[in-house]
C-alpha positions as CSV (number, residue, x, y, z in Angstrom):
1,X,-22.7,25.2,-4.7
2,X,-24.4,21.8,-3.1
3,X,-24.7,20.5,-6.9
4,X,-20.9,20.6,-6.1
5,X,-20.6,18.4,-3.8
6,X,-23.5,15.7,-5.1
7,X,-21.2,15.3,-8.6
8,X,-19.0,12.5,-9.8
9,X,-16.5,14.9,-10.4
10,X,-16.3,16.1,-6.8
11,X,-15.6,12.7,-5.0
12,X,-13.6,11.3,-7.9
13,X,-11.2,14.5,-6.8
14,X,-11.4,13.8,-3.1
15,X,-10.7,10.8,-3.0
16,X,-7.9,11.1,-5.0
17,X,-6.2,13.7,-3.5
18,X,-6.9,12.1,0.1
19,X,-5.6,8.4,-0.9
20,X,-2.1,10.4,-2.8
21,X,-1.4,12.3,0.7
22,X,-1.7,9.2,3.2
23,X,0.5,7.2,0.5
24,X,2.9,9.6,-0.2
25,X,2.8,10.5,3.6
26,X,3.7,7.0,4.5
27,X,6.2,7.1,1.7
28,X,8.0,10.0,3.0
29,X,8.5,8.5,6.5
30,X,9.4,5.4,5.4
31,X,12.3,7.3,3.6
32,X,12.6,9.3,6.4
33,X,14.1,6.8,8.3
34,X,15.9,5.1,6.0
35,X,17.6,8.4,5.6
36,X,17.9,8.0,9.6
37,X,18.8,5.0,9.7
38,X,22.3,4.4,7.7
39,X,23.7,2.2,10.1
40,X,21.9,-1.3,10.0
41,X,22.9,-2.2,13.7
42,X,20.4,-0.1,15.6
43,X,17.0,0.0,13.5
44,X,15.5,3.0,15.3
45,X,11.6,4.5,14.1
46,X,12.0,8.4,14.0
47,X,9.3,10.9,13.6
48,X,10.4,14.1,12.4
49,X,10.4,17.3,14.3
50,X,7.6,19.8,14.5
51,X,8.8,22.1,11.7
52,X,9.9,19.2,9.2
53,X,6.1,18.1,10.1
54,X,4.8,21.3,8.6
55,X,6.9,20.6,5.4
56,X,6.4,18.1,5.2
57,X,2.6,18.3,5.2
58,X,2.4,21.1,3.2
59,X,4.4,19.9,0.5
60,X,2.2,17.1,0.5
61,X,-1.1,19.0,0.8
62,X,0.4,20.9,-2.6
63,X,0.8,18.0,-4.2
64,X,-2.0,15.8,-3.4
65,X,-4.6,18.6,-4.4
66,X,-2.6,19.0,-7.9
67,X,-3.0,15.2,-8.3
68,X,-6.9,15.2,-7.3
69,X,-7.6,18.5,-10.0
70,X,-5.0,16.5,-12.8
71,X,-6.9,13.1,-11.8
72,X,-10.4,14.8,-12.3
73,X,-9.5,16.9,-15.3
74,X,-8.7,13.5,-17.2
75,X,-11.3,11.8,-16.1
76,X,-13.9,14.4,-17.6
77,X,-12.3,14.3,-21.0
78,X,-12.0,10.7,-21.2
Protein backbone atom coordinates (compact mmCIF):
# COMPACT_ATOMS: atom_id res chain seq x y z
CA UNK A 1 0.00 0.00 0.00
CA UNK A 2 2.73 2.94 0.72
CA UNK A 3 4.41 1.95 -2.81
CA UNK A 4 0.89 3.42 -3.64
CA UNK A 5 1.28 6.50 -2.62
CA UNK A 6 5.26 7.09 -3.56
CA UNK A 7 4.24 6.27 -7.55
CA UNK A 8 3.89 8.67 -10.52
CA UNK A 9 0.77 7.19 -11.12
CA UNK A 10 -0.72 8.19 -7.74
CA UNK A 11 -0.06 12.04 -7.86
CA UNK A 12 -0.53 12.31 -11.63
CA UNK A 13 -4.30 11.07 -10.43
CA UNK A 14 -4.60 13.43 -7.56
CA UNK A 15 -3.74 16.17 -8.82
CA UNK A 16 -5.89 15.73 -11.59
CA UNK A 17 -8.87 14.98 -9.98
CA UNK A 18 -8.27 17.88 -7.27
CA UNK A 19 -7.39 20.74 -10.09
CA UNK A 20 -11.03 19.30 -12.30
CA UNK A 21 -13.18 19.78 -9.02
CA UNK A 22 -12.00 23.41 -7.93
CA UNK A 23 -12.33 24.40 -11.81
CA UNK A 24 -15.43 22.84 -12.50
CA UNK A 25 -16.53 24.10 -8.92
CA UNK A 26 -15.87 27.62 -9.88
CA UNK A 27 -17.44 26.88 -13.15
CA UNK A 28 -20.63 25.78 -11.76
CA UNK A 29 -21.10 28.97 -9.59
CA UNK A 30 -20.16 31.15 -12.01
CA UNK A 31 -23.17 29.65 -13.98
CA UNK A 32 -24.91 29.57 -11.06
CA UNK A 33 -25.40 33.02 -11.03
CA UNK A 34 -25.62 33.77 -14.33
CA UNK A 35 -28.61 31.51 -14.11
CA UNK A 36 -29.54 33.90 -11.02
CA UNK A 37 -28.90 36.65 -12.47
CA UNK A 38 -31.15 37.21 -15.75
CA UNK A 39 -31.77 40.65 -15.17
CA UNK A 40 -28.65 42.80 -15.79
CA UNK A 41 -29.82 45.81 -13.49
CA UNK A 42 -29.03 44.25 -10.03
CA UNK A 43 -25.71 41.99 -10.43
CA UNK A 44 -26.25 40.14 -7.17
CA UNK A 45 -23.36 37.04 -6.08
CA UNK A 46 -25.59 33.98 -4.86
CA UNK A 47 -24.34 30.95 -3.08
CA UNK A 48 -26.57 28.08 -3.39
CA UNK A 49 -28.51 26.58 -0.58
CA UNK A 50 -27.32 23.80 1.63
CA UNK A 51 -28.80 20.89 -0.35
CA UNK A 52 -27.87 22.22 -3.94
CA UNK A 53 -24.32 22.38 -2.08
CA UNK A 54 -24.38 18.66 -1.61
CA UNK A 55 -25.19 18.21 -5.38
CA UNK A 56 -23.51 19.98 -6.27
CA UNK A 57 -20.40 18.59 -4.62
CA UNK A 58 -21.19 15.27 -5.17
CA UNK A 59 -21.77 15.44 -8.68
CA UNK A 60 -18.54 16.99 -8.86
CA UNK A 61 -16.71 14.55 -6.56
CA UNK A 62 -18.17 11.78 -9.23
CA UNK A 63 -16.75 13.40 -11.83
CA UNK A 64 -13.54 14.65 -10.86
CA UNK A 65 -12.39 11.13 -9.63
CA UNK A 66 -13.63 9.64 -13.17
CA UNK A 67 -11.38 12.39 -14.74
CA UNK A 68 -8.27 11.60 -12.32
CA UNK A 69 -8.63 7.42 -13.08
CA UNK A 70 -9.31 8.34 -17.19
CA UNK A 71 -6.33 10.98 -16.85
CA UNK A 72 -4.03 8.25 -15.27
CA UNK A 73 -5.17 5.29 -17.28
CA UNK A 74 -3.90 7.30 -20.53
CA UNK A 75 -1.02 8.41 -19.13
CA UNK A 76 0.29 4.75 -18.33
CA UNK A 77 -0.43 3.59 -21.88
CA UNK A 78 1.15 6.43 -23.55
Amino acid sequence: MYSLYKSKGFYIFLISAISFFVLNLLEDLIHFNIGRNRNLDDITVYLPEKSEWLYVIGVMLIFSLLQGFVTYYFENQL
